[in-house]
mmCIF file of the N, C-alpha and C atoms, coordinates in Angstrom:
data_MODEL
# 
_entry.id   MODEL 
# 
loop_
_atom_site.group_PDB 
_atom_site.id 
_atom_site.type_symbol 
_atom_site.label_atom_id 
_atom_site.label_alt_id 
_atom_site.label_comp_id 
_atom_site.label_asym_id 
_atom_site.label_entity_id 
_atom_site.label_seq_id 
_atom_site.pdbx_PDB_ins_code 
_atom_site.Cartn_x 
_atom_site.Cartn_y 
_atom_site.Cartn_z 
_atom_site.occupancy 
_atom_site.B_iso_or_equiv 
_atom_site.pdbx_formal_charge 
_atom_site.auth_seq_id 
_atom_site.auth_comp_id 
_atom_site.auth_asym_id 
_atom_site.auth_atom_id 
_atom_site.pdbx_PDB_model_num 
ATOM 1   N N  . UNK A 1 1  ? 17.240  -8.404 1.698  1.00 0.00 ? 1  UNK A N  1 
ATOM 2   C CA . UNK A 1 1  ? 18.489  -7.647 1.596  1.00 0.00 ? 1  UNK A CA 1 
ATOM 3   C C  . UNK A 1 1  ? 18.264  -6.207 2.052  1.00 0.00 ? 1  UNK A C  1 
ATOM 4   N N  . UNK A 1 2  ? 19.199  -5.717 2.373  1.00 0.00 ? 2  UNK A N  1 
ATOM 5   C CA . UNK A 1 2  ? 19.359  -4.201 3.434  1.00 0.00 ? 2  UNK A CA 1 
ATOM 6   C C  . UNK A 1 2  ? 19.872  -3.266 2.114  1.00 0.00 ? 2  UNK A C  1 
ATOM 7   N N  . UNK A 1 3  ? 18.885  -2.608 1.390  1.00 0.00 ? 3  UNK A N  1 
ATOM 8   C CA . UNK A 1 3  ? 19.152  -1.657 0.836  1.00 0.00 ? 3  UNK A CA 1 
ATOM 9   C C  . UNK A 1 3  ? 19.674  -0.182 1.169  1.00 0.00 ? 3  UNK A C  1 
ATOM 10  N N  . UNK A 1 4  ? 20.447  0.924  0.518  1.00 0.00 ? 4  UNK A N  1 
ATOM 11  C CA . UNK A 1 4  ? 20.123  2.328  1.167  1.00 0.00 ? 4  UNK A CA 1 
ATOM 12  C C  . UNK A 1 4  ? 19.360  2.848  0.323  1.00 0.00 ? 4  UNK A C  1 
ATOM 13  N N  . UNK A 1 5  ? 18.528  3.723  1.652  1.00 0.00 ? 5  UNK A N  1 
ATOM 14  C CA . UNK A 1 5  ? 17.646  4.715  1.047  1.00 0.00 ? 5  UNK A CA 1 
ATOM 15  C C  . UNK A 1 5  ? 17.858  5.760  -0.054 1.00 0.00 ? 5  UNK A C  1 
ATOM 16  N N  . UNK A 1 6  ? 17.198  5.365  -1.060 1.00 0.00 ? 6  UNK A N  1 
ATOM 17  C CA . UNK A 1 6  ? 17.442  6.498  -2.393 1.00 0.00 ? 6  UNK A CA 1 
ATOM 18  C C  . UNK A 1 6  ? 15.838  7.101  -2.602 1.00 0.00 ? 6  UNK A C  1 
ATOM 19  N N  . UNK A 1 7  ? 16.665  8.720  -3.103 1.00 0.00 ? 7  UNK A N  1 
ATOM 20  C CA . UNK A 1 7  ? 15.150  9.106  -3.468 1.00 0.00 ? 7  UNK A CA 1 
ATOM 21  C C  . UNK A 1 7  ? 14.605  9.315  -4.726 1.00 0.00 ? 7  UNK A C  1 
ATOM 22  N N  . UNK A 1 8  ? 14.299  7.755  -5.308 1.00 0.00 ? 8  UNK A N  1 
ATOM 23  C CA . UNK A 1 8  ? 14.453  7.000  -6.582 1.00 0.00 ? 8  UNK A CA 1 
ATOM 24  C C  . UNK A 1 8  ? 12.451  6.865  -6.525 1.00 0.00 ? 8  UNK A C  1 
ATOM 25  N N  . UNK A 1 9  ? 12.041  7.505  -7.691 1.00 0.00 ? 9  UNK A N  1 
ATOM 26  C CA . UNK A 1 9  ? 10.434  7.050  -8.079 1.00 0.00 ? 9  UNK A CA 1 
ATOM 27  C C  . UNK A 1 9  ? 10.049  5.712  -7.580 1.00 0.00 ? 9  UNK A C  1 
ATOM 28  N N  . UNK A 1 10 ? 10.748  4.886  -7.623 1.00 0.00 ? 10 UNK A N  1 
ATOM 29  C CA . UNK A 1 10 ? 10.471  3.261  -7.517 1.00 0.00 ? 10 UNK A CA 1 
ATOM 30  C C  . UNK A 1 10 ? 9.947   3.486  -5.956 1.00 0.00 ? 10 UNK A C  1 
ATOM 31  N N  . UNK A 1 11 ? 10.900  4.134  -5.011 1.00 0.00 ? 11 UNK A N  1 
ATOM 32  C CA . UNK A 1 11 ? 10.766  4.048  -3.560 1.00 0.00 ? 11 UNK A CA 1 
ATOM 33  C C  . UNK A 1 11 ? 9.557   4.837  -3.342 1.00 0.00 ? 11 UNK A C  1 
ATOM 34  N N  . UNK A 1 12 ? 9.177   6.129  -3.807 1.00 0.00 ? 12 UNK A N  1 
ATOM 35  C CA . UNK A 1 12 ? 8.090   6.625  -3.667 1.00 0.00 ? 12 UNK A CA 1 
ATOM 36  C C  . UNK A 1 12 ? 6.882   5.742  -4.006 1.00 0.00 ? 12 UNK A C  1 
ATOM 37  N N  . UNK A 1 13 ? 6.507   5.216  -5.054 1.00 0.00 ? 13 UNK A N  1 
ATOM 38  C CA . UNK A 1 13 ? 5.718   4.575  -5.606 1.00 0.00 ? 13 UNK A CA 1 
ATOM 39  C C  . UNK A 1 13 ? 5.530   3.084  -4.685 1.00 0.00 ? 13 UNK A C  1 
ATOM 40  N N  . UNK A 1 14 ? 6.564   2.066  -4.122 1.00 0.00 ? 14 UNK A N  1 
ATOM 41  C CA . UNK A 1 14 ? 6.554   1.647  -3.159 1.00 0.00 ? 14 UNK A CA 1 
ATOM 42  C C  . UNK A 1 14 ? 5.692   1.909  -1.666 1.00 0.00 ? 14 UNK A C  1 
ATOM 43  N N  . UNK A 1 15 ? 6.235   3.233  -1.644 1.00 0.00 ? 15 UNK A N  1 
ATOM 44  C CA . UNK A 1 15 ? 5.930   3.702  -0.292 1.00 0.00 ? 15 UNK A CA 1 
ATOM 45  C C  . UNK A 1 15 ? 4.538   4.456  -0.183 1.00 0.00 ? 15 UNK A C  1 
ATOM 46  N N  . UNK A 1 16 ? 3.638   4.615  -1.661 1.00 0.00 ? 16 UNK A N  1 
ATOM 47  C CA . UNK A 1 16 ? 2.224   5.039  -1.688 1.00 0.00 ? 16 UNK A CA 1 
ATOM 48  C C  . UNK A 1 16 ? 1.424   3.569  -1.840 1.00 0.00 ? 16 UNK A C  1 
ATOM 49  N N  . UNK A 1 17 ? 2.085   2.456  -2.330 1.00 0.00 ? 17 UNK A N  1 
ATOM 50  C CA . UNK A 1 17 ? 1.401   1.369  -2.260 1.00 0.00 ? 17 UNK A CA 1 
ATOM 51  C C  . UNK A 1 17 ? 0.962   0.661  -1.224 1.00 0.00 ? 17 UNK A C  1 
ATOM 52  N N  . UNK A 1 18 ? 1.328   0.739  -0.151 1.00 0.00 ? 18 UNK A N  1 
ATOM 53  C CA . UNK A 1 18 ? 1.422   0.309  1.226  1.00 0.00 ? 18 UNK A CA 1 
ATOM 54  C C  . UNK A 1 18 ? 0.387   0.911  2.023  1.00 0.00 ? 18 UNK A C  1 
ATOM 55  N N  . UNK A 1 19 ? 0.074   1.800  2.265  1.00 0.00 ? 19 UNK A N  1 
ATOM 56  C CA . UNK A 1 19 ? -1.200  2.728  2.142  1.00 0.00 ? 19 UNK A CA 1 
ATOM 57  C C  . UNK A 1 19 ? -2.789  2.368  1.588  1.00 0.00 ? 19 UNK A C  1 
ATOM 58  N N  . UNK A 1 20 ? -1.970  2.309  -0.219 1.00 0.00 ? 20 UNK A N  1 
ATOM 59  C CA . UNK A 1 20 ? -3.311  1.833  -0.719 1.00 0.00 ? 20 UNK A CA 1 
ATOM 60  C C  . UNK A 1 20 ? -3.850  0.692  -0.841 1.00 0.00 ? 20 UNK A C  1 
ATOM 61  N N  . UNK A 1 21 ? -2.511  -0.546 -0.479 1.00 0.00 ? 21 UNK A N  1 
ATOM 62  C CA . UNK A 1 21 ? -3.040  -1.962 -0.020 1.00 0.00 ? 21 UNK A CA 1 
ATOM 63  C C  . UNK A 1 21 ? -3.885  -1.808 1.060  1.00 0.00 ? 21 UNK A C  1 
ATOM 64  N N  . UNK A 1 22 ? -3.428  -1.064 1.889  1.00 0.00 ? 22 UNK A N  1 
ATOM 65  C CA . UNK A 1 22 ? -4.305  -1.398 3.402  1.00 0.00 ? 22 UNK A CA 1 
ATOM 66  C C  . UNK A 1 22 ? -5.723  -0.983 3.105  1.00 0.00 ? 22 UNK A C  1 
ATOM 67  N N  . UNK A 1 23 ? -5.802  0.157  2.669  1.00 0.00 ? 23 UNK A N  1 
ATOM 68  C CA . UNK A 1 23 ? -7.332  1.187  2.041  1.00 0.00 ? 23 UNK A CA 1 
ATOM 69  C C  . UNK A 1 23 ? -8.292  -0.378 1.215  1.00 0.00 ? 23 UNK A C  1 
ATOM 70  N N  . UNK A 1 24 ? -7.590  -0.606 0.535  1.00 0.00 ? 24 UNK A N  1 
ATOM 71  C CA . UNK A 1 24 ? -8.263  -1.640 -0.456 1.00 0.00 ? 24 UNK A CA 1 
ATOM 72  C C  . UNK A 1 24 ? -8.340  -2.558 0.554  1.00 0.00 ? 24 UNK A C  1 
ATOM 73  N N  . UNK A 1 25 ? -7.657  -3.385 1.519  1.00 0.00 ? 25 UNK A N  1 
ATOM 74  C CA . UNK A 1 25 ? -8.148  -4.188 2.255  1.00 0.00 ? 25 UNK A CA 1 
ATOM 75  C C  . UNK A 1 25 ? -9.543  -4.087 3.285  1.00 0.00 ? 25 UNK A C  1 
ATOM 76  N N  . UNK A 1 26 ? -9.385  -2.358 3.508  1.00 0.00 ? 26 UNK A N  1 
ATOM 77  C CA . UNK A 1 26 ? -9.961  -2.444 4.513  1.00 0.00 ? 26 UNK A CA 1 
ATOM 78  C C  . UNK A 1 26 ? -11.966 -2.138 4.092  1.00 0.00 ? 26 UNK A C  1 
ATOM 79  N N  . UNK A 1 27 ? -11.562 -1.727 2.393  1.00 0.00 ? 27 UNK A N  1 
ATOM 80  C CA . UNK A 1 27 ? -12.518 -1.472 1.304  1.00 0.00 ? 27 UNK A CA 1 
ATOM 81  C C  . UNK A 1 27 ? -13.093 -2.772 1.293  1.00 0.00 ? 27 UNK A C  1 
ATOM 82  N N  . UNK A 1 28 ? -12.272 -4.148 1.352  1.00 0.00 ? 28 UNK A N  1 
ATOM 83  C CA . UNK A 1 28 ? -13.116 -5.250 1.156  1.00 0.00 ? 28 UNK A CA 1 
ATOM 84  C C  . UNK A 1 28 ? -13.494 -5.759 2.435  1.00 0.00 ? 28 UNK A C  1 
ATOM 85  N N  . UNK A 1 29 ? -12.902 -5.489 3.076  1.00 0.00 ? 29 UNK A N  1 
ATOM 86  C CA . UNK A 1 29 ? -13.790 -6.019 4.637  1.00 0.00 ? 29 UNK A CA 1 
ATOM 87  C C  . UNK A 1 29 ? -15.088 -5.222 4.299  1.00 0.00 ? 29 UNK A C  1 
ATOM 88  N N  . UNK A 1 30 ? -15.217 -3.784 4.320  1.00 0.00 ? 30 UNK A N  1 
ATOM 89  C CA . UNK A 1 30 ? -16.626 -3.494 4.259  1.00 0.00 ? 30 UNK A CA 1 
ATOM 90  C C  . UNK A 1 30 ? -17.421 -3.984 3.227  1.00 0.00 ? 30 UNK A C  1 
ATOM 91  N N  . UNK A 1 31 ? -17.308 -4.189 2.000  1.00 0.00 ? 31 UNK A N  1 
ATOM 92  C CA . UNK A 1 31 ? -17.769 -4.752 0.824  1.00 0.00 ? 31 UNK A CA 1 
ATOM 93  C C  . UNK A 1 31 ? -18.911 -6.430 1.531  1.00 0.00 ? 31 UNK A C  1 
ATOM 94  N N  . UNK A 1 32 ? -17.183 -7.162 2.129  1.00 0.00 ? 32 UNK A N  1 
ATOM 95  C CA . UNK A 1 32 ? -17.888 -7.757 2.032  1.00 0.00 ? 32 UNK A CA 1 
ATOM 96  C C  . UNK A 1 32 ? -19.082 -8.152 3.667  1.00 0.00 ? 32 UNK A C  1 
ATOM 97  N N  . UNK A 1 33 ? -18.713 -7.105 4.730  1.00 0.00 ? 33 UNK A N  1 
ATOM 98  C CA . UNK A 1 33 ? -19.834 -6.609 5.372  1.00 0.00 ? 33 UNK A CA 1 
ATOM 99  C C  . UNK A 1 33 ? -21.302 -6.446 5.412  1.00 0.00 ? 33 UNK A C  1 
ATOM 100 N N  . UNK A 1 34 ? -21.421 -5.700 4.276  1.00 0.00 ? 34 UNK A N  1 
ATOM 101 C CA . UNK A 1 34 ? -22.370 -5.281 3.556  1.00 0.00 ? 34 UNK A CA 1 
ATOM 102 C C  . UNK A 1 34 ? -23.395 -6.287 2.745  1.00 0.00 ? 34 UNK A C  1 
ATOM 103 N N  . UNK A 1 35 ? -24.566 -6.440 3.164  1.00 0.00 ? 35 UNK A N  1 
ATOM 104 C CA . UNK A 1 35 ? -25.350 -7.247 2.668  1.00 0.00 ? 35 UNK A CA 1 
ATOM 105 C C  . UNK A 1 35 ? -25.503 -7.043 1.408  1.00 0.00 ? 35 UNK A C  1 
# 
């Protein structure tokens, strides 16, 4: 569904998670890299 943009905590907090998914993904590629 096509929401409008509000500048509601939920959307911020949303929009720092996306970020820190990728960080953490890219945390376990090296993890598991790493002998």
């Amino acid at each position: 569904m096509v929401e409008p943009v509000k500048p509601r905590p939920r959307g911020w907090l949303h929009a720092g998670m996306v970020p820190a998914s990728l960080i953490a993904g890219i945390a376990l590629i090296w993890l598991a890299r790493t002998p």
